[in-house]
C-alpha positions as CSV (number, residue, x, y, z in Angstrom):
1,X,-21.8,-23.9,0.6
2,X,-18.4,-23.5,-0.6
3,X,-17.3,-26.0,-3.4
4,X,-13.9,-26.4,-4.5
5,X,-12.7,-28.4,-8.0
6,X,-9.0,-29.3,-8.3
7,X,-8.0,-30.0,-12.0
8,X,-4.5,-30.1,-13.7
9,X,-3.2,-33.9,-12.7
10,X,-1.9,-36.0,-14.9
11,X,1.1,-38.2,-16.1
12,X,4.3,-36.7,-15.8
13,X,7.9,-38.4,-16.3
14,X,10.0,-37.9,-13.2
15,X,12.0,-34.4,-12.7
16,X,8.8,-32.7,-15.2
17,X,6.4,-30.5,-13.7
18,X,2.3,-30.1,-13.4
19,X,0.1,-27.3,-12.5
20,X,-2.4,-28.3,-10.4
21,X,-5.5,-25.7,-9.9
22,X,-8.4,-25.6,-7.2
23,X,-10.9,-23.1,-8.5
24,X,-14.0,-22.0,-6.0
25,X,-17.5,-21.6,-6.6
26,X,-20.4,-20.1,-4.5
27,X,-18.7,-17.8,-2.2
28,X,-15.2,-15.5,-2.6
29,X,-12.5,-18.1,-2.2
30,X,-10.5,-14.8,-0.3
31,X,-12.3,-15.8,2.8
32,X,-10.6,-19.3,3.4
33,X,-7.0,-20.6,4.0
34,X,-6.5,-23.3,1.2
35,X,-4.6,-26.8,1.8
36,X,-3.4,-29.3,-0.5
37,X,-3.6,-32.5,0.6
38,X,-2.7,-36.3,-1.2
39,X,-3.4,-39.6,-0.6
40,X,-1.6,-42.6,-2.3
41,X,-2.8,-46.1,-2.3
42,X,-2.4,-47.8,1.1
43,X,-1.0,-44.5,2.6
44,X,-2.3,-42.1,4.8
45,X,-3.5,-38.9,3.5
46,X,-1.1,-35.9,4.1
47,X,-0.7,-32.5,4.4
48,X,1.1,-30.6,1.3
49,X,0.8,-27.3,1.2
50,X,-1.1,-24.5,2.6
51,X,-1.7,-20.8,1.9
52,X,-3.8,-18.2,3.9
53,X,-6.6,-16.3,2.6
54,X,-4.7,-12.8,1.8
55,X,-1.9,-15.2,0.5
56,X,0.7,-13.4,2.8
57,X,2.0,-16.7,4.6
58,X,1.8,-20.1,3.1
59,X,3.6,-23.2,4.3
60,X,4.8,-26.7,3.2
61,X,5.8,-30.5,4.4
62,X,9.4,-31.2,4.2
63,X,9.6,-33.1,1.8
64,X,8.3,-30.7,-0.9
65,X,10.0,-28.1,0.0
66,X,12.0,-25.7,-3.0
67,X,9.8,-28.3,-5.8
68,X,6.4,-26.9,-4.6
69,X,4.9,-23.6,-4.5
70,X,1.4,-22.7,-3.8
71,X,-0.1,-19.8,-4.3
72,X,-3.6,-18.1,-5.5
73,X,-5.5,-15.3,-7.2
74,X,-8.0,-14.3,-5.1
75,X,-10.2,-12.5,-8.2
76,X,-10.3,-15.9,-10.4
77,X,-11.0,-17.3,-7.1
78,X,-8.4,-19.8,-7.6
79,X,-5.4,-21.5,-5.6
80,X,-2.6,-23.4,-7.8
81,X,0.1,-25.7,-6.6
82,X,3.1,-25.5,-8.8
83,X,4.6,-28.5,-8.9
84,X,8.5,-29.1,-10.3
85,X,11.0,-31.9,-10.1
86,X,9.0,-34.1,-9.9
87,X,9.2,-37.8,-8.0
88,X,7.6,-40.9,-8.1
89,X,6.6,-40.4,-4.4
90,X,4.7,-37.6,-5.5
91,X,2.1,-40.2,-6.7
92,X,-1.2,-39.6,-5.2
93,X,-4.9,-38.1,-5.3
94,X,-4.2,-34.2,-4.8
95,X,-7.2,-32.7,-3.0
96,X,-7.7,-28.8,-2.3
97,X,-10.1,-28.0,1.0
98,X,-10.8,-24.9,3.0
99,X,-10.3,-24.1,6.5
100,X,-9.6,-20.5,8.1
101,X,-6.0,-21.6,9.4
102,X,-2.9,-22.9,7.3
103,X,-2.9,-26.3,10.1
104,X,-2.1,-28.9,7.8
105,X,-2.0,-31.6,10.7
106,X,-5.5,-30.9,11.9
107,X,-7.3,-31.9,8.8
108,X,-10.4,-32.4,10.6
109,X,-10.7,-28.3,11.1
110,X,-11.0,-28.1,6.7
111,X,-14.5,-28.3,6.1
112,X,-14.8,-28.0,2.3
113,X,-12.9,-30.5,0.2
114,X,-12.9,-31.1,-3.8
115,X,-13.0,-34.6,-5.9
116,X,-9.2,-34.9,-6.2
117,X,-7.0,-34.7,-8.9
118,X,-4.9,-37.5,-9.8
119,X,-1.2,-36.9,-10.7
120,X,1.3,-39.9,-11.3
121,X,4.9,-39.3,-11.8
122,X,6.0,-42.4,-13.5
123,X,9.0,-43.1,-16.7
């Protein structure tokens, strides 16, 4: 069974930047499209960010648009989620999870998921 293990959270002022990481164990992470997901207390959990498994399309929600990229290196078998300018509502519990299709609204369809990472922007 794939398992994923997101690391690089952390405390970060607002406008500063983290690098978050979700490495892959077990089987070639090349396979799966990879989705970033967070979760704030009392809130839903959203879709951030997604990247296919060649890394030739990728996607993102609105509201992280030109801060966020994602991307990944198939041979470390690792995804990362460059995160910049950062805000306060960036605040959450960042989980990586694998699917076969970048469909960030149909979370159901991503069966592996990591522990989470927690980043909080705060001054």
């Amino acid at each position: 069974q794939l398992q994923l293990v997101e690391s690089g959270g952390g405390l970060v002022q607002p406008g500063g930047s983290l690098r978050l990481s979700c490495v892959a164990s077990r089987f070639a992470l090349g396979y799966y499209a990879i989705g970033w997901f967070r979760q704030a207390p009392g809130k839903e959990r959203e879709g951030v960010s997604c990247i296919s498994g060649s890394g030739g399309s990728t996607n993102y929600v609105d509201s992280v648009k030109g801060r966020f990229t994602i991307s990944r290196d198939n041979a470390k078998n690792t995804v990362y989620l460059q995160m910049n300018s950062l805000k306060p509502e960036d605040t959450a519990t960042y989980y990586c999870a694998a699917s076969y299709q970048c469909r960030l609204a149909t979370q159901y369809e991503f069966d592996y998921w990591g522990q989470g990472t927690q980043v909080t922007v705060s001054s």
